[in-house]
C-alpha positions, 0 to 999 in steps of 0.5 A: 626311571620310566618302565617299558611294557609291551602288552600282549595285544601290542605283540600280535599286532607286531607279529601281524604286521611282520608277517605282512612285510615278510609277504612284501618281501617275498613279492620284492624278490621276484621284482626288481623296481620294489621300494620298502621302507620300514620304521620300528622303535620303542618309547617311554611315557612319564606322567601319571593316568591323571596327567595323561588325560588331556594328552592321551584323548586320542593316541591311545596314551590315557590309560595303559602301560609307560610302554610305547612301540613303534612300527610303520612300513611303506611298499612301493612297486612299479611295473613300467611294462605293465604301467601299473602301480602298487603303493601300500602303507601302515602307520602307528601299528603298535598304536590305537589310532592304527591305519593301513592304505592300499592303492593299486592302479594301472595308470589310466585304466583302473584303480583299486583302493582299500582302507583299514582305521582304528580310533580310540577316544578317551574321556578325558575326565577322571569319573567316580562312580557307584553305578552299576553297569555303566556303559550298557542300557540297563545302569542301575543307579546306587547312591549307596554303594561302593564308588570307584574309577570309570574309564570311558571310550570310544573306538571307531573301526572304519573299512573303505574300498574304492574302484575306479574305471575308465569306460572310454576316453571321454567315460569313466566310472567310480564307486566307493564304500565306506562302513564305520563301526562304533563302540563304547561310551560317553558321558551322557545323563539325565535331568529333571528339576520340579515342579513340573507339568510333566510330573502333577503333585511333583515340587522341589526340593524340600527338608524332607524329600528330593525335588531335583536330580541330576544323573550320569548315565553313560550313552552306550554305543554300538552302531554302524554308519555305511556309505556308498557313492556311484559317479558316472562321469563324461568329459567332452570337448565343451561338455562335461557331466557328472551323475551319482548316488549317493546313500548314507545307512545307519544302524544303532543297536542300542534303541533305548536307554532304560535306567533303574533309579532308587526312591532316594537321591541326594538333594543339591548339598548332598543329603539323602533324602527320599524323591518328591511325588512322581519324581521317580517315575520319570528318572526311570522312562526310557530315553530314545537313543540315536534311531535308525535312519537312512538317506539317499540322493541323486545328482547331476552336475555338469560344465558347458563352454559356450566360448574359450571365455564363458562358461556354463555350471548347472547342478540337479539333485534329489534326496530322501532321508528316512526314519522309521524306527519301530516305537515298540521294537525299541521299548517304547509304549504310548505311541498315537493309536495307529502310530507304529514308528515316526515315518520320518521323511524329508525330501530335498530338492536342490537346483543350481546355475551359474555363469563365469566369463572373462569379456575382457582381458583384464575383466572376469565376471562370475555370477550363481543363483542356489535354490534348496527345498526341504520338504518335510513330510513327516506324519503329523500325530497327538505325541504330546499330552501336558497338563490337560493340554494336547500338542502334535509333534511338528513338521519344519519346511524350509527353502532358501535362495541364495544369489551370488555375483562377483566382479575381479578386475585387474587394474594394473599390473600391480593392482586388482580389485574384487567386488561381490554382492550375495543375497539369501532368502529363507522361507522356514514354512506355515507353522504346523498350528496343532504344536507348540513351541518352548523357550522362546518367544517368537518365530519368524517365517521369513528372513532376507539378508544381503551382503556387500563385499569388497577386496583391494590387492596391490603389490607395492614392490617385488618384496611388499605386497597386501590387501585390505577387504570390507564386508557389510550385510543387512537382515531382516524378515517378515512380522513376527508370529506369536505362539498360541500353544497348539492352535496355531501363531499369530502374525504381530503387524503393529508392535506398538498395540498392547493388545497383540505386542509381546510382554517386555520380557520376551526372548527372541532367537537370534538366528531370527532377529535383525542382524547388521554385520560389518568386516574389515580384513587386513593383510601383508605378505613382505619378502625382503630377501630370499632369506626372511618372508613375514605374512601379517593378517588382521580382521575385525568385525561386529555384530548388531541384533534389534528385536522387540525386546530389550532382552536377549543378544544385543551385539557380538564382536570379533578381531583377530591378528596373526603374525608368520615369520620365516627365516633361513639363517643358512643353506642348512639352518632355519627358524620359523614362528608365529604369534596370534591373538583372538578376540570373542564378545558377546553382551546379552541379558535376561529379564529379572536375571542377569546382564553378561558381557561374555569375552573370550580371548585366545594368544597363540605363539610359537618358535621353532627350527630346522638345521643341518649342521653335516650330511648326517645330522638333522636337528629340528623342534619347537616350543609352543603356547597357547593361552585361552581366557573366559571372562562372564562380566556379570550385572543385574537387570533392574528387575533381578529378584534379592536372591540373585542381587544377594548371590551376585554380591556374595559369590561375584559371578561366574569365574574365569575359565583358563585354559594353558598349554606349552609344549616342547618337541625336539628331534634328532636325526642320524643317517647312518648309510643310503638305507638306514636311520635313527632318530630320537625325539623327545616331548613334553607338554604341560597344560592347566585347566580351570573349568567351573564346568566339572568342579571348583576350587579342589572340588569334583563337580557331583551327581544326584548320586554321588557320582563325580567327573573331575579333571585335574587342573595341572597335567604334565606328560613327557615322551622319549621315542627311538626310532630305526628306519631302514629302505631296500630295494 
């Protein structure tokens, strides 16, 4: 039998909260156009901590008792002599993921609103550790110690206020402030794998000493994000303008993250051994963590009517973001001489103008162009020193253009046709010659990407309706430019000359690389009868990249098919449901390594149903599944070396990676007068997970430590909830 427990945190939220009905209360007696309604219940959980862990991420059920309690309220209270409104909510006050509304407003005068939140977000991983003060900003690392259960999260406490003034007729004015803390951890870590240029006389891994490790050090959290937003806005006959601030601040109180590391860690098979030369050294450099930083901006946007038919749109802002995180406040040594924080600063200046008409009755035309610069003014210093090589850090422009015109026109009664041409030019800036690039190939400066669109819409019938859309786009940019390790790039103008092409083994970005896309979008919506409406969509599309090199990603594919129905079987009966399908692919490869067709489908399908059976009774549920698969089709490149053929021959690549859930809510429903109610609801969901990511076949997937993170592969969680409502006026 499931146990119930209220937890004495749980009770003063209870006491707190009928404390504030209680005041509501007192404010309903003197008037006589109040509205309360309250919800209050209890609930049990079944399922163990380990069963709750892809269930509970985010309502508070990961951890903790079986117990669950149930209170919300809603007040309203009006006021017609006064025309003002008061409206104030709380939902899930028992819970963690608690929110309580305020509105209050007189109607076409001014407005007040307030907002309190609480979030709570469990990793859903079941971690064993010997970390000592995991989750502060000193963890010390002991592979040796004593291991037990680590319970990571989140929580997000969140406050919002919000005023909103009517100046005059035609003027008013609105301000908003928003502040977020956060506190907590997540799963967070370091890594480092010899030999390595950061780390002279390191090598890997030997019979006698660790060359490579991998470590879970929890990223602290304790910041804040605070928002505010100013709008002046005026609405003329013809001319409506808006102008605004808006400033985004935030503040981490954990610069660093400064672990302790041991001289001994385990090497890949789990075998104690002393670190290689300079290894710990480097696990035990701090990591910067989230750096204060700020940002401002300033808008104007604004509507003209030329005509009853044309219409002008303009839109100007300007913004600044900011960082300047002091380098040695945060535990930091080694800066550039004279360098006492980054200076961070990107300006962003952003223009935009459009048109709309309707020329002609059946005719509308619509057309914008959108300029954005990013001006990246951040201080250009010697960060980098790397085996005898120097590299600065690096600033990253960027411009782009968009142009869009789109042409409906209405053909007949039944048919109406759209027609749509986009372009987007980006301009990514000069390279800053002094850095240096890592992982990649090849940059481009420029890419340029036009699209075609078009929809067809036909209502065959009263009952049959669809429309059938295709979509093509081209891009490609200018020469490739060639990484010289701190002096600078090349520009590559002739791929065919050995001297300045690449090597056949070259990588290049697919965001850079020439890319044809073409859709086709499908859709019918069929209402025989009042009773039956079935909505029935399709889309396909594909994916080419061409670079230099017969590497990297070559093409990608995606289609997708949804089906809706719903049916009213009686005036008080009625079942809905829909099925769904995915399709993703990606076919890649990698020079002397591995050729991947990577695909990943995803079928979703789900009943469910609503009924009446007298004034009293209510009954509704449904059942859901979801059915989610990763497949890594594996071959090798002609070049592969004998490990990985050996390895591929052995193991038979990667794995699929499953994910299954079904879930079943069923409610019933009792009206018990005009004022009151109950309900029961009953929930029960079930899931499996095969992921390689955190362990395989029964076993945790382990840090250099010893540490492990391990999900159980098959959850199951069930949830019995009674529910009373009562209202007054």
């Amino acid at each position: 039998m499931t146990r119930m427990v209220l937890t004495s945190s749980r009770f003063s939220q209870t006491v707190l909260a009928l404390a504030m009905l209680a005041l509501l209360e007192q404010v309903h007696a003197v008037s006589n156009d109040s509205e309360v309604s309250i919800n209050v219940g209890v609930g049990g959980l079944q399922g163990e901590r380990a069963d709750r862990a892809r269930f509970g991420q985010y309502n508070g059920l990961r951890t903790g008792s079986s117990g669950i309690g149930i209170l919300d309220f809603n007040y309203r209270r009006s006021n017609e002599e006064t025309d003002q409104l008061i409206l104030f909510q709380g939902s899930n006050l028992m819970g963690e993921s608690r929110e309580l509304d305020l509105l209050w407003k007189k109607q076409g005068d001014w407005k007040f609103g307030a907002t309190y939140g609480e979030l709570v977000r469990y990793d859903p991983n079941t971690i064993t550790t010997s970390l000592i003060g995991a989750g502060t900003t000193t963890p010390q690392v002991s592979p040796w110690g004593t291991s037990s259960d680590l319970d990571l999260k989140v929580k997000r406490t969140k406050l919002g206020l919000s005023f909103w003034k009517s100046i005059s007729p035609d003027v008013n004015f609105e301000l908003s402030l928003k502040t977020e803390n956060k506190e907590g951890a997540r799963l967070f870590g370091i890594g480092i794998n010899c030999p390595s240029v950061v780390a002279p006389g390191c090598r890997g891994t030997t019979g006698i000493s660790t060359g490579w490790a991998l470590l879970m050090l929890p990223e602290p959290i304790n910041s804040n994000h605070s928002q505010v937003e100013a709008r002046l806005s005026y609405a003329g006959t013809k001319l409506r303008l808006s102008g605004g601030y808006y400033g985004s601040f935030f503040s981490n109180v954990n610069a660093a993250l400064s672990p302790n590391v041991p001289s001994s860690l385990n090497n890949p098979v789990g075998t104690l051994l002393p670190l290689n030369t300079g290894l710990q050294a480097i696990l035990n450099l701090p990591l910067a963590l989230a750096p204060d930083n700020q940002a401002h901006q300033l808008d104007l946007t604004g509507l003209y009517s030329l005509t009853p038919t044309t219409q002008l749109n303009f839109k100007l802002g300007y913004s600044q973001a900011l960082q300047h995180q002091n380098f040695a406040a945060a535990g930091f040594t080694g800066a550039p001489a004279g360098v006492s924080d980054l200076g961070g600063k990107v300006s962003t200046t952003l223009a935009l103008a459009g048109v709309s008409s309707r020329p002609v009755h059946k005719l509308s035309l619509r057309a914008d162009v959108r300029y954005e610069e990013k001006d990246d003014q951040t201080p250009i210093a010697l960060y980098n020193i790397e085996d005898k090589s120097t590299y600065t850090n690096r600033q990253i422009p960027n411009t782009k253009v968009r142009a869009k015109a789109q042409a409906d026109y209405q053909f007949t009664s039944e048919m109406r046709g759209t027609l749509g041409v986009d372009f987007e030019s980006i301009d990514r800036g000069v390279f800053t010659a002094t850095s240096a690039l890592s992982g990649i190939s090849a940059l481009r400066q420029k890419t340029d990407e036009s699209r075609l669109r078009l929809d067809l819409r036909r209502s065959i019938d009263e009952t049959l309706s669809g429309s059938i859309g295709i979509e093509s786009s081209r891009r490609d940019g200018s020469n490739w430019l060639k990484d010289n390790s701190g002096t600078g790039v090349t520009e590559v103008t002739d791929l065919n000359n050995p001297a300045t092409a690449f090597a056949q083994t070259a990588i290049f970005m697919p965001t850079l690389a020439n890319r044809q896309r073409d859709k086709l979008k499908l859709s019918v919506d069929w209402q025989p009868s009042e009773a039956i409406a079935l909505q029935l969509s399709a889309e396909d599309g594909r994916d080419k990249f061409s670079s230099p090199s017969q590497y990297g990603l070559a093409r990608s594919s995606m289609n997708s098919v949804t089906l809706d129905a719903n049916i009213a079987l009686s005036e008080n009966w009625a079942i809905n449901g829909y099925l769904s399908q995915g399709l993703q692919a990606l076919h890649q490869s990698r020079p002397a390594a591995y050729i991947m067709s990577f695909n990943n489908t995803s079928t979703c399908a789900g009943i469910g149903f609503t009924g009446k059976p007298s004034g009293k009774w209510e009954f509704g549920g449904n059942l859901g599944h979801t059915d989610d698969r990763n497949v890594y089709a594996q071959t090798l490149d002609a070049f592969a070396d004998a490990n990985s053929v050996a390895l591929l021959a052995s193991a038979g690549g990667l794995p699929d990676i499953v994910f299954r859930q079904t879930s079943v809510n069923l409610f019933g429903k009792f009206t018990i007068d005009s004022k009151a109610s109950l309900r029961v609801d009953l929930i029960h969901q079930r899931s499996h997970l095969a992921d390689w990511t955190w362990g395989y076949n029964g076993v945790p997937f382990a840090f250099s430590d010893g540490s492990t993170v391990w999900q159980s592969p098959n959850q199951a969680v069930t949830i019995l909830m009674l529910t009373y409502s009562y209202k007054w006026k």
